[in-house]
VOGU-3710 file (C-alpha; in Angstrom, 3 decimals, decimal comma):
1> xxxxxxxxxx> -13,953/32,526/10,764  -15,770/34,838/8,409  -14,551/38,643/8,926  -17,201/40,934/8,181  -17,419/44,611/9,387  -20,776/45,997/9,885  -22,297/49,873/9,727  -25,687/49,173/10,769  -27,834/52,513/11,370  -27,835/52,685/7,677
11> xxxxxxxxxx> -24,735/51,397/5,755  -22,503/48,934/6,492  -19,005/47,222/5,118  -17,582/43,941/4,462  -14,341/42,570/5,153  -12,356/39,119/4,641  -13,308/35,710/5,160  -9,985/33,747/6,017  -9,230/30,104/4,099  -9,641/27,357/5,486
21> xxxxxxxxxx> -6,634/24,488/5,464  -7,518/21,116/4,052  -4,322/19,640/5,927  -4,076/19,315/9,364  -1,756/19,086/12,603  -2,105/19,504/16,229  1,197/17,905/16,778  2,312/20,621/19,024  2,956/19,875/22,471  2,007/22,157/25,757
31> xxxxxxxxxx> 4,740/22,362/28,652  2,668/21,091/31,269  0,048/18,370/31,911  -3,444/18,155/34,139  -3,134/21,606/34,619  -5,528/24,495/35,064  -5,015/28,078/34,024  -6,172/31,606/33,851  -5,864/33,701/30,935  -6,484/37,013/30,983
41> xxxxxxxxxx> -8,807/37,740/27,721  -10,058/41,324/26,175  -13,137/41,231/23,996  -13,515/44,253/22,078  -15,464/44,871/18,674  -17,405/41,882/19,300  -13,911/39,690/19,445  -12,010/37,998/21,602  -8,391/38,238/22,073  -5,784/36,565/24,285
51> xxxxxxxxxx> -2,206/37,864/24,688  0,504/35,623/23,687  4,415/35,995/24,383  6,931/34,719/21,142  10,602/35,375/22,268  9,894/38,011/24,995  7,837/39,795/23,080  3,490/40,133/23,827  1,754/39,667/20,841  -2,068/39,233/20,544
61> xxxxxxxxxx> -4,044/36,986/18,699  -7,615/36,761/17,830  -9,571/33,224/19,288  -11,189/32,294/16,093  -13,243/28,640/16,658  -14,401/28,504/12,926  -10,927/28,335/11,409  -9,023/25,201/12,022  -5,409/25,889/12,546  -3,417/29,305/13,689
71> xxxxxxxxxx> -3,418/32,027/11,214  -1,070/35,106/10,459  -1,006/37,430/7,277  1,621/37,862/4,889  3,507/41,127/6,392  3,727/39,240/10,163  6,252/40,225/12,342  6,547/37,473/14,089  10,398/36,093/13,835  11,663/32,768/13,086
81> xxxxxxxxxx> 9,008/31,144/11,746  9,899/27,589/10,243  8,493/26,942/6,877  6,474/23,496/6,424  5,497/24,157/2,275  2,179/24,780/0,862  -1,304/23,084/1,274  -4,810/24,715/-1,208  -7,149/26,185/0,701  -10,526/27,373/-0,107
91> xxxxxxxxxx> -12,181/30,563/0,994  -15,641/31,215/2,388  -16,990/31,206/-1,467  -15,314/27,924/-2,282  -12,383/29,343/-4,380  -9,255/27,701/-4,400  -5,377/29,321/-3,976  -2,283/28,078/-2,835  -1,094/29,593/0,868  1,735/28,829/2,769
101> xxxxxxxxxx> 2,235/27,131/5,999  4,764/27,701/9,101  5,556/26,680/12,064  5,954/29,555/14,946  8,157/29,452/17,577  7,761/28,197/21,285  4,631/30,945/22,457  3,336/31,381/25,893  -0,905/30,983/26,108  -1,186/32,059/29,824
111> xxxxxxxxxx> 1,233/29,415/31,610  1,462/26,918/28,984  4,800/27,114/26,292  3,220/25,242/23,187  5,790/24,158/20,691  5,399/23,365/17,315  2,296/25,519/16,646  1,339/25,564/13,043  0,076/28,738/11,306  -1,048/29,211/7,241
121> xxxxxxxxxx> -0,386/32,749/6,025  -2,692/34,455/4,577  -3,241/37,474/2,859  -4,238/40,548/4,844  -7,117/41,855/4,504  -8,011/45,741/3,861  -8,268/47,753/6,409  -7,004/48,323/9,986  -5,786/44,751/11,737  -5,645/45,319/15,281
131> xxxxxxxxxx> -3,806/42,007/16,359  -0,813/39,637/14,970  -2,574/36,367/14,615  -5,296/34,008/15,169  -5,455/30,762/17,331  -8,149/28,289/15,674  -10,356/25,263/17,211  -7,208/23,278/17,384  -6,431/24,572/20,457  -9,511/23,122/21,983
141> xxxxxxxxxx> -9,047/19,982/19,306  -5,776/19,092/21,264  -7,951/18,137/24,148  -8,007/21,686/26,291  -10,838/22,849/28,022  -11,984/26,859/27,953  -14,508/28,713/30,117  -14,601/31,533/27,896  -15,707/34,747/29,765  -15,397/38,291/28,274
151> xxxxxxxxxx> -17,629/39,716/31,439  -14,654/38,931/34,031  -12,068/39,235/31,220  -10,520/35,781/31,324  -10,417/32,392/30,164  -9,814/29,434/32,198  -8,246/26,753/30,415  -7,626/23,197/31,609  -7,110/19,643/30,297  -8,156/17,662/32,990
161> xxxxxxxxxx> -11,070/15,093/31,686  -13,773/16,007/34,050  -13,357/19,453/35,077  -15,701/21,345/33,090  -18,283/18,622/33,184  -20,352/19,845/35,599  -21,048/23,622/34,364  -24,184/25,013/34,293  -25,775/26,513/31,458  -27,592/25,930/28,083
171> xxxxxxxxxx> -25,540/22,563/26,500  -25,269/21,492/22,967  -23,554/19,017/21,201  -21,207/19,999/18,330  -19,755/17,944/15,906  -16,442/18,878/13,983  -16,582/19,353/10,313  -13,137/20,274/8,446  -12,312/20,100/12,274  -14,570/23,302/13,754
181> xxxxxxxxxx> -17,478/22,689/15,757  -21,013/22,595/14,460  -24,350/23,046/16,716  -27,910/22,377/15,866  -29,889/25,952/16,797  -33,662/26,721/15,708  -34,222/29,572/13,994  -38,079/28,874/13,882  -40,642/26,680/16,180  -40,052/23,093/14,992
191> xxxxxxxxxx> -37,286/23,816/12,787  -33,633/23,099/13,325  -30,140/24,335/11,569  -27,091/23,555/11,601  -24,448/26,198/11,606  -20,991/26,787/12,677  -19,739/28,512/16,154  -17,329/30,948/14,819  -16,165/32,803/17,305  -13,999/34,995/14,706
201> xxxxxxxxxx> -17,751/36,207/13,041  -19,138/38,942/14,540  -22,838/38,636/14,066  -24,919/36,804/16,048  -26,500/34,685/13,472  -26,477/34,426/9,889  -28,206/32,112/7,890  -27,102/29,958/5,054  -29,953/30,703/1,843  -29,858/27,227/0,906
211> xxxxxxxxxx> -31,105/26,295/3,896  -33,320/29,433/4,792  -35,294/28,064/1,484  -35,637/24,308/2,579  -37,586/26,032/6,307  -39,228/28,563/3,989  -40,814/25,751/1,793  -41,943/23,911/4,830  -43,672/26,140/6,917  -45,884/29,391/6,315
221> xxxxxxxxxx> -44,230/30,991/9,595  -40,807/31,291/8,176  -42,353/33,973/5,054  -44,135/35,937/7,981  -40,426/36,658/9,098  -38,882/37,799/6,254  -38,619/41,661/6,434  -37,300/42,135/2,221  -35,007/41,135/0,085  -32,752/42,242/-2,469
231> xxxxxxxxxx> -30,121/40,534/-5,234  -26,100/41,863/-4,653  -22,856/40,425/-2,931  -21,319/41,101/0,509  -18,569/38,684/1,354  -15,378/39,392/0,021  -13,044/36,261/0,811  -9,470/35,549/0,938  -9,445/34,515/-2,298  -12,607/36,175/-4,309
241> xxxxxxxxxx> -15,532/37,895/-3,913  -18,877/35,920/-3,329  -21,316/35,701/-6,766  -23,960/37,971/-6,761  -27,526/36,352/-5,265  -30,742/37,034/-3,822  -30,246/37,914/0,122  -33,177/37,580/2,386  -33,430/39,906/5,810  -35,013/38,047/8,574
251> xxxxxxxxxx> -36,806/39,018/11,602  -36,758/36,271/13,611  -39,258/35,812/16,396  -36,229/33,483/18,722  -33,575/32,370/17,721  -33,024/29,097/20,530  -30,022/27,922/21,835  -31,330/24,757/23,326  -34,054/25,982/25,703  -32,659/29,316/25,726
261> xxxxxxxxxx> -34,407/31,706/23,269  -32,333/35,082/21,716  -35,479/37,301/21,076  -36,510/39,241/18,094  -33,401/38,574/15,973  -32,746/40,854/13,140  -30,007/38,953/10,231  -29,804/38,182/6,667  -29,298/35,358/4,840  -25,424/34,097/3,291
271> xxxxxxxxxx> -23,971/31,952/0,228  -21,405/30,494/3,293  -22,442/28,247/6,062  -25,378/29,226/9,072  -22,997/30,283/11,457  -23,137/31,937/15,146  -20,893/34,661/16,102  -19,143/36,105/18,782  -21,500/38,576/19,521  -23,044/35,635/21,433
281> xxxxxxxxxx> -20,621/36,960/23,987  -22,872/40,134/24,911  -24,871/37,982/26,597  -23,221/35,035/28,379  -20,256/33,145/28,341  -19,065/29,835/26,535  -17,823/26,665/28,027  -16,105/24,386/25,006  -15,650/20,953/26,612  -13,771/18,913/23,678
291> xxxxxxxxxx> -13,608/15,526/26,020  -18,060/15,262/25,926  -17,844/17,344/22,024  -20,465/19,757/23,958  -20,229/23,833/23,819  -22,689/25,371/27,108  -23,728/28,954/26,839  -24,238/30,437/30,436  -26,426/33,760/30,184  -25,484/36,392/32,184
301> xxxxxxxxxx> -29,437/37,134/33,066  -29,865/33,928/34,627  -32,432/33,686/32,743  -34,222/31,745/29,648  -34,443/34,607/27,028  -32,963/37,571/26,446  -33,968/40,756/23,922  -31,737/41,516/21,105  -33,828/44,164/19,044  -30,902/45,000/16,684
311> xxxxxxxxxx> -30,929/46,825/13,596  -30,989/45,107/10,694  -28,109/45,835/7,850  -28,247/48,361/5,643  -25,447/48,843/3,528  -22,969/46,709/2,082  -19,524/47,969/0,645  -17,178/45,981/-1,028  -14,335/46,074/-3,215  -14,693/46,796/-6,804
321> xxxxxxxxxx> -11,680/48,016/-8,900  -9,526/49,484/-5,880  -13,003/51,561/-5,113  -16,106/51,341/-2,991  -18,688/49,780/-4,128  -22,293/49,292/-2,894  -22,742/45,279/-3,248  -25,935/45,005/-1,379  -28,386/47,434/-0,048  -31,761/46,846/1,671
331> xxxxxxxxxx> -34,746/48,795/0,759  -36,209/49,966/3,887  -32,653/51,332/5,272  -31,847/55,459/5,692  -29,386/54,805/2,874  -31,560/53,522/0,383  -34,481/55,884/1,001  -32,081/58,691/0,906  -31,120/57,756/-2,524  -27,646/55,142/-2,207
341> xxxxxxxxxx> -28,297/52,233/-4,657  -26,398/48,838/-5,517  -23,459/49,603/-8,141  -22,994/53,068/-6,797  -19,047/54,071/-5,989  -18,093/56,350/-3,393  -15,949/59,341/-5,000  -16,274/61,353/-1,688  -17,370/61,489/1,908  -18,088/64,883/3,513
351> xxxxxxxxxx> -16,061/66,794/0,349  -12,997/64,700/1,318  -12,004/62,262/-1,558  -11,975/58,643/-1,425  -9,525/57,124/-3,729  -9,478/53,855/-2,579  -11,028/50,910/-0,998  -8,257/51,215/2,086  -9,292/55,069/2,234  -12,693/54,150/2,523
361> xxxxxxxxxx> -12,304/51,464/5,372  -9,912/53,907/7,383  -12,007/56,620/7,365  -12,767/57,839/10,713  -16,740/57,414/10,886  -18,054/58,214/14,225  -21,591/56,868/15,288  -24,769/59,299/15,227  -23,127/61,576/12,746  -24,393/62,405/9,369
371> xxxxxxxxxx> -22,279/62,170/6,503  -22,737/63,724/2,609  -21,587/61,330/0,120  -20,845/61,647/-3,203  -21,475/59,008/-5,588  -21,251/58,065/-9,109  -23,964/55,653/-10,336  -23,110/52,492/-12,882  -24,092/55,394/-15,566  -21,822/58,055/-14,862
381> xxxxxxxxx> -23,992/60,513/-12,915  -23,166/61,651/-9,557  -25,151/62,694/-6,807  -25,311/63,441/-3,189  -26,320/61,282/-0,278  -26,873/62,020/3,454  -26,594/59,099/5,926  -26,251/58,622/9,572  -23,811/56,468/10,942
//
């Protein structure tokens, strides 16, 4: 469930990471039983969304499988909602606040009126939110079934014991901690790690340092794919902003998914938990079968490896004082070698002021164009910068 917005060819920008409830229900009920259903689904930005109808009205929510219950943000629209009290939750850095929880009305998922769906609110996070809530792993904790597929935009759903037993694909085995699903993946030949599917990350992988260090004192190969490194911050949560540490960008040779190998995987390393994203979707879809605990991945190549070649991150901008603020930067990026730096704020972008963080997230970048920015250094100076988005 960790919300973070990338600019990749050469700067890039973070947003919220959404709590996580300590308390938890999937009391609600679903309308009908030994049913199957098709949803229609859109997947856009690297996300997956499902329309749901609340009163007569379409709404649409994001299908997040790293957060554990439904989710909506303080200024919802959504009517009616019941409240239940208030449970502490802790963010992706481990900080603690106080957030309320509701109960929404009777909504639609495809065929199926749930009742009694449970939601914490949450505080929005800055910049332009594109849908009205989020559906967690609960859905699928309740016993429901999902073939998850973003090339034929649907989702079949069904809670009938056997019927997704039999799919083919690439199978793992997750186990639910704080009631999301965790998979074993290898990052490196003869090494394993554990990390949450989190369909409401983008990336495709990210890497928890903790245990980036435990491989990299084990083996010699791990240090031959480590591209640089750099000290900063880049995950701003619901509740804080994460401690500034050492970050580690990784080439990695293959990244497996059981026998199936993602090749030459560029991503960095996190203070939050090894997680895979939804960007998995860009190459095959996802059956979650909660009766056998297993998650398959069926590539669209038919194949047993696939070529990601991305760019590796560049630029981080985060929230400092209502401002932008350059929390991490890697040294081999266009930014850096044209002269951006960690603790730099942005005062303009192409002689058009930025006065805040929001201006900054809403302005209208559009890819392959250079920008000029103006920034002020942790000393006072100011300077210009060109970068390509």
């Amino acid at each position: 469930m960790k919300r973070i917005f990338f600019y990749i060819a050469g700067f890039c920008c973070m947003f919220n990471a959404h709590a996580q409830m300590h308390q938890y229900n999937t009391n609600f009920t679903l309308s009908e039983k030994n049913f199957v259903d098709t949803v229609a689904i859109e997947y856009e930005n690297d996300q997956i969304y499902v329309p749901v109808i609340i009163q007569g009205k379409k709404y649409r929510f994001n299908l997040d499988t790293g957060s554990s219950q439904g989710l909506l943000y303080t200024d919802t629209q959504i009517p009616n909602l019941q409240e239940l009290g208030n449970v502490i939750s802790h963010d992706a850095n481990g900080v603690t606040d106080t957030i309320k929880v509701v109960q929404l009305p009777n909504l639609m998922l495809g065929h199926q009126n749930i009742n009694g769906y449970v939601a914490s609110i949450v505080k929005k996070p800055i910049g332009k939110v594109n849908y009205d809530g989020i559906i967690g792993f609960d859905i699928f904790n309740k016993g429901i079934g999902a073939k998850i597929d973003p090339k034929n935009k649907i989702m079949i759903l069904s809670d009938r014991k056997h019927y997704f037993d039999h799919e083919a694909g690439q199978t793992l085995k997750y186990n639910l901690k704080w009631f999301v699903p965790y998979i074993m993946v290898s990052p490196f030949m003869r090494h394993t790690d554990e990390v949450l599917f989190d369909t409401g990350a983008k990336q495709l992988y990210q890497m928890n340092r903790e245990s980036f260090m435990e491989h990299r004192y084990k083996s010699k190969q791990v240090n031959a794919q480590v591209e640089g490194e750099a000290t900063g911050n880049f995950t701003v949560a619901t509740n804080s902003t994460e401690k500034q540490d050492k970050v580690y960008f990784l080439n990695l040779n293959r990244l497996k998914w059981n026998e199936f190998a993602f090749k030459n995987v560029r991503t960095i390393t996190t203070q939050g938990a090894s997680r895979i994203g939804s960007q998995l979707f860009n190459y095959g879809s996802i059956v979650i079968n909660p009766k056998k605990k297993r998650i398959t991945f069926q590539p669209y190549n038919n194949s047993d490896s696939v070529n990601v070649s991305n760019k590796q991150f560049g630029v981080a901008f985060i929230e400092k004082e209502n401002q932008p603020y350059i929390g991490l930067i890697w040294h081999k990026s266009e930014a850096y070698k044209n002269g951006m730096r960690q603790g730099d704020i942005v005062l303009k972008i192409d002689n058009e002021p930025i006065n805040s963080y929001q201006e900054f997230i809403d302005y209208p970048f559009t890819t392959g164009k250079k920008y000029k920015f103006v920034l002020q250094d942790p000393r006072g100076f100011k300077k210009e910068v060109f970068v390509t988005r």
